[in-house]
C-alpha positions in Angstrom: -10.4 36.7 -60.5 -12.5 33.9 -61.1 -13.4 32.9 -64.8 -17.2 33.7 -64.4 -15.6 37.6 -63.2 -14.5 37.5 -66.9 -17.8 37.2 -67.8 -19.7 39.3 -65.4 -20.2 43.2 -66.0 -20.8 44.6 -62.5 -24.0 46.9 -62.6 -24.4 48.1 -58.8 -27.5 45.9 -57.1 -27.1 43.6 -60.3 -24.6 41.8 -61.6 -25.2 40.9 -65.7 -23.8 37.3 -66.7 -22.1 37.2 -70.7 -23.9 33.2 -70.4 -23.4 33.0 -74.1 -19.6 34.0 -74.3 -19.3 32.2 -71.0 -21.1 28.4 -71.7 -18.8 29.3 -75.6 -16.0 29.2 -73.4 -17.1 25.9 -71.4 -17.5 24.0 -74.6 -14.4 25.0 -76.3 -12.3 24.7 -72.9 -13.6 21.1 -71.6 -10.8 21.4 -68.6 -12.3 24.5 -67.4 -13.0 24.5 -64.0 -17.3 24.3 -63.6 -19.8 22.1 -62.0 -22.9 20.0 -63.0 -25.7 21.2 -61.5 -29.3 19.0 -60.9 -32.1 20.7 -61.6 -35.3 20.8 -59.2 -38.3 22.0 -61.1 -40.7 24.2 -58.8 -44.3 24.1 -59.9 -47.4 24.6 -58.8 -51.2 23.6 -58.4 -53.6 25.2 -61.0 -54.3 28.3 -59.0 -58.3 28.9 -57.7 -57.5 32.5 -59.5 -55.5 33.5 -62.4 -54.3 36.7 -60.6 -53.3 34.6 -57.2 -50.1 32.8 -57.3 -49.8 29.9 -55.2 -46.2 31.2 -54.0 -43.8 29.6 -56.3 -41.4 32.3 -55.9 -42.0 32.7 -52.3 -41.2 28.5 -52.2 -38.1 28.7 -54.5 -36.2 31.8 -52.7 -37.1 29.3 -49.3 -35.6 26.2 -50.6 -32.5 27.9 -51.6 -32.0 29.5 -48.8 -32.3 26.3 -46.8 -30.5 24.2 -48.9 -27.6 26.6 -48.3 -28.0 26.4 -44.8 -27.8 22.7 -44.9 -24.6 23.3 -46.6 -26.1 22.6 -50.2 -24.8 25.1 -52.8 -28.1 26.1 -54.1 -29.0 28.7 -56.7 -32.7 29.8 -58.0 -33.4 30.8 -61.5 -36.2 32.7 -61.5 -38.3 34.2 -64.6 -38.4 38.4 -65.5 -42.1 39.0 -64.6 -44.6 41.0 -66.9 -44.3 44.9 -65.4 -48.4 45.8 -66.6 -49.2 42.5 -65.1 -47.1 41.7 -61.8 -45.6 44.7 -60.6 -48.9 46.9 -61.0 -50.3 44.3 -58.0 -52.4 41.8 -60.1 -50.2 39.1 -58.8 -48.2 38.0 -56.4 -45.0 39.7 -57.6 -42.1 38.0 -59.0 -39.5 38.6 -56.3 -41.0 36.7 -53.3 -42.3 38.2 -50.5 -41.8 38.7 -46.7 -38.8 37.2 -45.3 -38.1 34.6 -48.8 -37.7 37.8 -51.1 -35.0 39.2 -52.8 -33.0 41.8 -51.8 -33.9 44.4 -54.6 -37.4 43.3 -55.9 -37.7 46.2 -57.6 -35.4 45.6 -60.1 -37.5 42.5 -60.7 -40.6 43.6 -60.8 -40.6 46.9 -62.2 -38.1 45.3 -64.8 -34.9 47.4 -64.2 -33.2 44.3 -65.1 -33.3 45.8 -68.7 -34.3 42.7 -71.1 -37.7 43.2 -71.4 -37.9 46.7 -72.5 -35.1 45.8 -75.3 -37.3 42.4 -76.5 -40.0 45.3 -76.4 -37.9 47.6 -78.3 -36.2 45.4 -81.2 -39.7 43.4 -81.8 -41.4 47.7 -82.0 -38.5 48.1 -84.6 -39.5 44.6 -86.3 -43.1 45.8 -87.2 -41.9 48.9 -88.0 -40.1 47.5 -90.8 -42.8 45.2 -91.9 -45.3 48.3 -91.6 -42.4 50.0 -94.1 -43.0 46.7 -96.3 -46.2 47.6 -96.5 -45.5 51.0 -98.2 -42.8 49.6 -100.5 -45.2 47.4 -101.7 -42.8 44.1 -100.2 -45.9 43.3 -98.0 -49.5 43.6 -98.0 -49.9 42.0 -94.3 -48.7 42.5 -91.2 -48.5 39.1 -89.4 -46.2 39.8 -86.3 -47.7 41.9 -83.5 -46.7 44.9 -81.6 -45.7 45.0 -78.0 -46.4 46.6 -74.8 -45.7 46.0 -71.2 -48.5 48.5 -69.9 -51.6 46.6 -71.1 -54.4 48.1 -73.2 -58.2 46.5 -73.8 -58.5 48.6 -77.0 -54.8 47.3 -78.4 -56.1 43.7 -78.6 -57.1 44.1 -81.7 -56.2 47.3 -84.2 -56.6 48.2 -87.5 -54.5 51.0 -89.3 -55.3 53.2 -91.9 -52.6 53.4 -94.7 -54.4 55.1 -97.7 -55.2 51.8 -99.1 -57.3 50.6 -97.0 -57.5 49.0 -93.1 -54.3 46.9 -92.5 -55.0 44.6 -89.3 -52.7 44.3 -86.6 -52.2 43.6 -82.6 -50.5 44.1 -79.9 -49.8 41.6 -77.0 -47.6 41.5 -73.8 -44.0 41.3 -74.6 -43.1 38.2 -72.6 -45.6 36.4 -74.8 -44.0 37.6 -78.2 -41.8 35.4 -80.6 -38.5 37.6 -79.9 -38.8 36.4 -76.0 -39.3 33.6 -76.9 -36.3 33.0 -79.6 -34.3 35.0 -76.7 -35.4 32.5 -74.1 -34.8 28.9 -76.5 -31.0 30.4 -78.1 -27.5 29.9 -76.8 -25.9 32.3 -79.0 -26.5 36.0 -80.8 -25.7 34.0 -84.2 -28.8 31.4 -83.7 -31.1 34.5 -82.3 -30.0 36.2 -86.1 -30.9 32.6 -87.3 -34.0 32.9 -85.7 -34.9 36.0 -86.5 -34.2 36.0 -89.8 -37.1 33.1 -89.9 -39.2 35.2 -88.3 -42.4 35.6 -91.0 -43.2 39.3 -91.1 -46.4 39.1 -93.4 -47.1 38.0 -96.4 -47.3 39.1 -100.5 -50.0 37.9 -102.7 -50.5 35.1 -100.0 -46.2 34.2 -99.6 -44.9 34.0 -96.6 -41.7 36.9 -96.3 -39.5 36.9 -93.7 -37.5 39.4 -92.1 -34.4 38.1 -93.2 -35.7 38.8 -96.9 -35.5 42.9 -96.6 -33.6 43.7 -93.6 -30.5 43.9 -92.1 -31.0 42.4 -88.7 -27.6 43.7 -86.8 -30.4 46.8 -86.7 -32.7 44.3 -84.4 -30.0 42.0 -82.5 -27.6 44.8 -81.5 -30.7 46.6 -79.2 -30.4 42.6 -77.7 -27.1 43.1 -76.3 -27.4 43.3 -73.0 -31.0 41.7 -72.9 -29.6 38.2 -73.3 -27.3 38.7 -70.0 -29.0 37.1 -67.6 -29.4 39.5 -64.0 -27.7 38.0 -61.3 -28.9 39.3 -57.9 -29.6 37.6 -54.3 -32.1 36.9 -51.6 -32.4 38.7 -48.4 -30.6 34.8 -46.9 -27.2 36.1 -49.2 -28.3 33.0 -51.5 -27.3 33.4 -55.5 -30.8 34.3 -57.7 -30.2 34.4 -61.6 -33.1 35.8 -63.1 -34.0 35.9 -66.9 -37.1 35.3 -69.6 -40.4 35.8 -69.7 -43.6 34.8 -67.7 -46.8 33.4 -68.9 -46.6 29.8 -69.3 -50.3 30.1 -70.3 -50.2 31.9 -73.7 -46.2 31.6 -74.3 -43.8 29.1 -72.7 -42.9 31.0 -69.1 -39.9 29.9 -68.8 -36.1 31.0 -67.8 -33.9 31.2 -70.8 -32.4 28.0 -71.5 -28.5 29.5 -70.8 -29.3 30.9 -67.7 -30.7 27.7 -65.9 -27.0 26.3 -67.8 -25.0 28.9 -66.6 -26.4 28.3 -62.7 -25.6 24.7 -63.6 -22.2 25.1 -64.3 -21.8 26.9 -61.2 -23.5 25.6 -58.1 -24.8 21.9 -57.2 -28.2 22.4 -57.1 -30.2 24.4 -59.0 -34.0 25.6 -58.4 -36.1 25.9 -61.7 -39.3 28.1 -61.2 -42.0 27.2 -64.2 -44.9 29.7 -65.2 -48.4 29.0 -63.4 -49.4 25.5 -62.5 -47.8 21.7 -63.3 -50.1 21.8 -66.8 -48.6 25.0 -67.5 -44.8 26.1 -67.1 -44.2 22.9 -66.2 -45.6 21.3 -69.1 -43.5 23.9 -71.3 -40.3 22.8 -69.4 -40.5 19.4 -70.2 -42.0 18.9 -73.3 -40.6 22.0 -75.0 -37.4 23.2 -72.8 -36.4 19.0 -72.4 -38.2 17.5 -75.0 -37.0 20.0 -78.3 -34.5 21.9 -76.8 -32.5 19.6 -74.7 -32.8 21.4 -71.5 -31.7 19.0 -68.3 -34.6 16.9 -67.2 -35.3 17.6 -63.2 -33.8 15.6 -61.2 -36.4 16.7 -58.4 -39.9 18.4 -58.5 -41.8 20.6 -56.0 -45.3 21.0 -56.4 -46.8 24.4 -54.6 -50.6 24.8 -53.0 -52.3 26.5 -50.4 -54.5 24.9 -48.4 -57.4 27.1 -49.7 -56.4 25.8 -53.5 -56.2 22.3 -52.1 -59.0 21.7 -50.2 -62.1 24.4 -50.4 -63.6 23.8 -53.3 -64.5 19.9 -53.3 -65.3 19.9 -57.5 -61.5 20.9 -57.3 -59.9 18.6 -55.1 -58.9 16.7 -58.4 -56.0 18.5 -59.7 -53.6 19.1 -57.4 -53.5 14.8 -56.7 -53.3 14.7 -60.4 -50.3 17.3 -60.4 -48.4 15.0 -58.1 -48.9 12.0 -59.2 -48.2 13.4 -63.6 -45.0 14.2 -62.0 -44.4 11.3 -59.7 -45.6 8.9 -63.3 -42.3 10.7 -64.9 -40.1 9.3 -63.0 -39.4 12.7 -61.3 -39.3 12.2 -57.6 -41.9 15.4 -56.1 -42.9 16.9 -53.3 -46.1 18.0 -52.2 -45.3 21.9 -50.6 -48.1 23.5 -49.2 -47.8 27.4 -48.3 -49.7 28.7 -45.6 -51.1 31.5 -44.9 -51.3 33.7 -41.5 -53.6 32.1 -39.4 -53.6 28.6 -41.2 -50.8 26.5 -38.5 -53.3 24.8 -37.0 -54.1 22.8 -40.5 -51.2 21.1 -40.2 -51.8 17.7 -39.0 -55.2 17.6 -41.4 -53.2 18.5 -43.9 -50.5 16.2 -43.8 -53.2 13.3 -42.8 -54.5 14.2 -46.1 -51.5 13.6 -48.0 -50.8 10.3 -46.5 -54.5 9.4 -47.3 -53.4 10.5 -51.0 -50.1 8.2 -50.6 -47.8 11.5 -51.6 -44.3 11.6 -50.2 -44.2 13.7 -46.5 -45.4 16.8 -47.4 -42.9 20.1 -47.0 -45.3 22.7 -44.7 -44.7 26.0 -43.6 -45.3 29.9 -43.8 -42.5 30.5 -46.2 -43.7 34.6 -46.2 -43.1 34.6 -42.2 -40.9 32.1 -41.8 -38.8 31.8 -45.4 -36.2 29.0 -45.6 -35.7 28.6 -41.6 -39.0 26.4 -41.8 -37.6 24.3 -44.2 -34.7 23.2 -42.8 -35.3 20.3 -40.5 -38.2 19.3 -43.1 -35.7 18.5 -46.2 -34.0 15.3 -45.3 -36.1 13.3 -47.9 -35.1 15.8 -50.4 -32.0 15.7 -50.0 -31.8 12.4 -49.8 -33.2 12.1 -53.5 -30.8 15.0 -54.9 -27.7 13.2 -53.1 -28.7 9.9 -55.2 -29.6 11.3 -58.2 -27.6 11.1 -61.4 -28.5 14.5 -62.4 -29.1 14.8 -66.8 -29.3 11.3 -67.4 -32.8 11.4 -68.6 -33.4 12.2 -72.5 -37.4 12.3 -73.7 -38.2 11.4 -76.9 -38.6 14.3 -79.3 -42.2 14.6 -80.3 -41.1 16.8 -84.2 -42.9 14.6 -87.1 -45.6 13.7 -84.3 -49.2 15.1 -86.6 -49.7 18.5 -84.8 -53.3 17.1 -83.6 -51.7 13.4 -82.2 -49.4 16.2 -79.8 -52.4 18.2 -78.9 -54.3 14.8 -77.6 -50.9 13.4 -75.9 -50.9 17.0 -74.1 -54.3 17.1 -73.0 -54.4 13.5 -71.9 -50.7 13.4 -69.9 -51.1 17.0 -68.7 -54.7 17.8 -67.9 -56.3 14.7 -67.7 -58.5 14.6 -70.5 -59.2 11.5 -73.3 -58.4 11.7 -77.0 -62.0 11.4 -77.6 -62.7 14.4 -75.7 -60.0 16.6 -77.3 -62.7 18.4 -79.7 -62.2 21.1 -82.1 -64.4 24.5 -82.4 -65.9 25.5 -85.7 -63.4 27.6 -87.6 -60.7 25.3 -86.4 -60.3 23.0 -89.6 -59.6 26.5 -91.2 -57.1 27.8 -89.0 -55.4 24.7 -89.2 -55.0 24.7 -92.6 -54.5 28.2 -92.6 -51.2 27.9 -90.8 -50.1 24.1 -92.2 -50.1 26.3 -95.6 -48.3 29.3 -93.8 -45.7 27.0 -92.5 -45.3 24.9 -96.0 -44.8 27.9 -97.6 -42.3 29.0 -95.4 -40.3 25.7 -96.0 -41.2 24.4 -92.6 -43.5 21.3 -91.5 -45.8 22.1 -89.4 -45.4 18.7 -87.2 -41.5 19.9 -86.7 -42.6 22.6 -84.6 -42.9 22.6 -80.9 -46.1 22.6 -79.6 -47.1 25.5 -77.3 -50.6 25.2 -75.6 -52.4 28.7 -75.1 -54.7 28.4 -72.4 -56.5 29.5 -69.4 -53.9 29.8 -66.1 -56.4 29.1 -63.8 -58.3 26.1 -65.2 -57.3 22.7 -67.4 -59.7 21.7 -69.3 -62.8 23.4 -70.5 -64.8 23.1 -67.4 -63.0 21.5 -64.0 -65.9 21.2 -62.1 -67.5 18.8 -64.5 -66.6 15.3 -63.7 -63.8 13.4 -65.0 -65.8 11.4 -67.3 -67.0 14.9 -69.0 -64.1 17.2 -69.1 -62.7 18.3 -72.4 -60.9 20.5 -74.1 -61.5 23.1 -76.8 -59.2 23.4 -80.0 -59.5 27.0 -81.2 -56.9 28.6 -83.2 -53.8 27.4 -84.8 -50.5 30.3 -85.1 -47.2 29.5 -85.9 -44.2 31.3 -84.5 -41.7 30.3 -87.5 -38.5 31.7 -86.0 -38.9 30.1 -82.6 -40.1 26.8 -84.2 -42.9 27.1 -82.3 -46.8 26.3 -83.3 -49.3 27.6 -80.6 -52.8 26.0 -80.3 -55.4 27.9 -78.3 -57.2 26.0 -75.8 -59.9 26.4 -73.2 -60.2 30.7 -72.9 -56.9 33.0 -72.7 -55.7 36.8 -73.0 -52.0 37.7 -74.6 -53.3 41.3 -73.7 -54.9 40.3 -69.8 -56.0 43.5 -68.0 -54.6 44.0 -64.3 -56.9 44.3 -61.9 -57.3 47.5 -59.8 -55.7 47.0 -55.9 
């Protein structure tokens, strides 16, 4: 038996991983046998549509399986998707597709994997007990929302009825709730207590209470048992795929949990990171909250992933995926234009890589990954693996941005991800308010406000405001400030986004 077997519970198609008892072990056993694995962030361009992905999945179970066959040991760690959202056809799906897929994607996508019905479950039971506040008279608000995987337009909003008058309240998609996200940023059941403990459940006469106040929270983080286990399945190649955490880098952070991309780490040589949405999205949120705050390992390699119809049909466009690149290239982060084709899109080849050399990008990585999967990747990698072979792996450490004024991080965001001047970085009436709203919130709650990591809501499928304006009139819209006290997160609403988006009827 080998030491991660003493770790593994085997659950027939899956296999779950103990990561917390296991990476425990690691640090209290320093001669324990484990590697140090480079991350390789995969990415994408800011799709044309919200409800297209570009194939980042597709792209990561491909590289894996190619890297293997080069003799590479390779692993992917790939993100639970949203079941309403995903597996009802509104996207691309989160398993892949065609001959890069996983063996069982429909453990993925119809989330048999188990976590994201017991986030659901143990952040239902959390509003039940601040709804209870309400009738002990601990509460008179109800701050944290409801969840739901199976999306409803009339839920956005609610208010309920409790004899003394209309108490507001919402519910959202579960990967974008604070419990996923606590479950995604901990390495241990005692810090997701911690964290959920701090977790602000409403307030009384205008106080902040949190759930550690009236509760007894073994009732919450028990239903989390098996939920923090990352699933360990494979690709139809035989390549390992660890799969764990919530999407939606848009309105949450869209990452894998933190353990699981450290568990693959300790494991195999080289391991794939997939990131929510585009580079000023999931990959933002793995840099500058994952790296930055949480001292995730900083990529040692980055692949950027377009189709050709992203890239190149609509010329008002053409900006962002250059822009993508060359962020990523600015970081010090060696990347790699990929572009995925589609059936009937070979002959664009030789424009396409004339393109990128007119755009001075490294050789750019071309194939249909859907037909083809990693077997088209193969003979293209030597530039790749060149970089991983020479890298250092975690030798990178960014500068934390906590102290930073909340509205300094929002303009160093908008500037380094999407492109867009401090000057142009404007606020919408009612944001003052909402500002102060939550700076008091937070003070209350012992907590700065600037301490917290920043988590930019916005719009998957656009940057700034408007990206068809030109570059000397794009902005950016500062809507809403909410603070997420247990994950020691603030959001800030940008630009226009849904926690409760609608799928669309296939």
């Amino acid at each position: 038996m080998t030491l991660i077997d003493r770790f593994t519970a085997d659950y027939g198609k899956v296999r779950k991983i103990d990561a917390f008892g296991y990476l425990d072990y690691l640090r209290t056993n320093p001669d324990a046998p484990r590697k140090h694995g480079k991350v390789v962030l995969v990415t994408a361009d800011t799709p044309l549509k919200a409800s297209r992905g570009e194939g980042k999945t597709t792209t990561t179970i491909a590289l894996i399986d190619a890297l293997r066959a080069r003799g590479i040991d390779a692993a992917a760690v790939l993100r639970q998707p949203s079941m309403g959202i995903t597996a009802a056809g509104s996207k691309g799906g989160a398993s892949g597709g065609g001959v890069a897929s996983l063996t069982h994607p429909e453990l993925v996508d119809w989330g048999l994997c188990g976590e994201m019905a017991a986030i659901s479950a143990a952040q239902n039971l959390l509003v039940s007990f601040a709804e209870k506040g309400i009738d002990e008279g601990l509460l008179d608000t109800v701050l944290v929302p409801r969840v739901c995987e199976v999306p409803s337009r009339s839920l956005r909003q609610i208010a309920v009825d409790r004899g003394k008058g209309n108490i507001p309240e919402r519910v959202v998609l579960t990967p974008t709730c604070e419990l996923m996200q606590i479950v995604i940023l901990s390495r241990s059941m005692e810090e997701i207590g911690r964290r959920v403990a701090a977790m602000i459940a409403g307030t009384k006469n205008g106080r902040p209470v949190a759930f550690g106040e009236f509760i007894d929270l073994w009732r919450v983080t028990n239903i989390l048992t098996d939920a923090v286990k990352p699933a360990l399945t494979e690709t139809k190649g035989g390549s390992p795929v660890y799969v764990h955490g919530g999407p939606f880098a848009n309105v949450s952070i869209g990452i894998p949990s933190l353990v699981s991309v450290e568990t693959a780490c300790a494991l195999h040589d080289v391991v794939v990171v997939e990131a929510g949405y585009g580079t000023d999205a999931g990959a933002q949120k793995w840099l500058d909250i994952a790296c930055r705050e949480y001292g995730a390992q900083w990529p040692s390699a980055a692949v950027v992933v377009t189709r050709a119809t992203t890239w190149r049909d609509d010329p008002t466009l053409r900006w962002r995926y250059p822009f993508h690149v060359n962020r990523l290239e600015g970081l010090d982060i060696p990347t790699f234009p990929l572009i995925n084709l589609w059936s009937g899109e070979d002959d664009e080849v030789d424009s396409l890589k004339a393109t990128a050399r007119e755009l001075g990008f490294r050789e750019p990585v071309v194939g249909n990954l859907f037909r083809d999967g990693g077997e088209a990747l193969v003979p293209q990698l030597d530039a790749f693996v060149e970089v991983l072979t020479a890298s250092k792996g975690a030798d990178h450490h960014p500068e934390s941005h906590k102290g930073m004024p909340l509205l300094d991080d929002v303009r160093w965001v908008a500037r380094s991800a999407y492109g867009v001047p401090a000057e142009r970085v404007v606020p919408r009436e009612g944001f003052a308010q909402s500002l102060q709203s939550a700076s008091d919130l937070a003070a209350a709650a012992g907590l700065d406000i600037n301490d917290l990591a920043l988590v930019a809501v916005k719009s998957p499928a656009t940057m700034t405001d408007d990206d068809h304006a030109p570059e000397d009139r794009r902005s950016v819209t500062l809507k809403k400030v909410e603070i997420h006290a247990g994950a020691g997160l603030v959001h800030v609403n940008l630009t226009t986004s849904l926690t409760t988006p609608m799928p669309k009827i296939v």
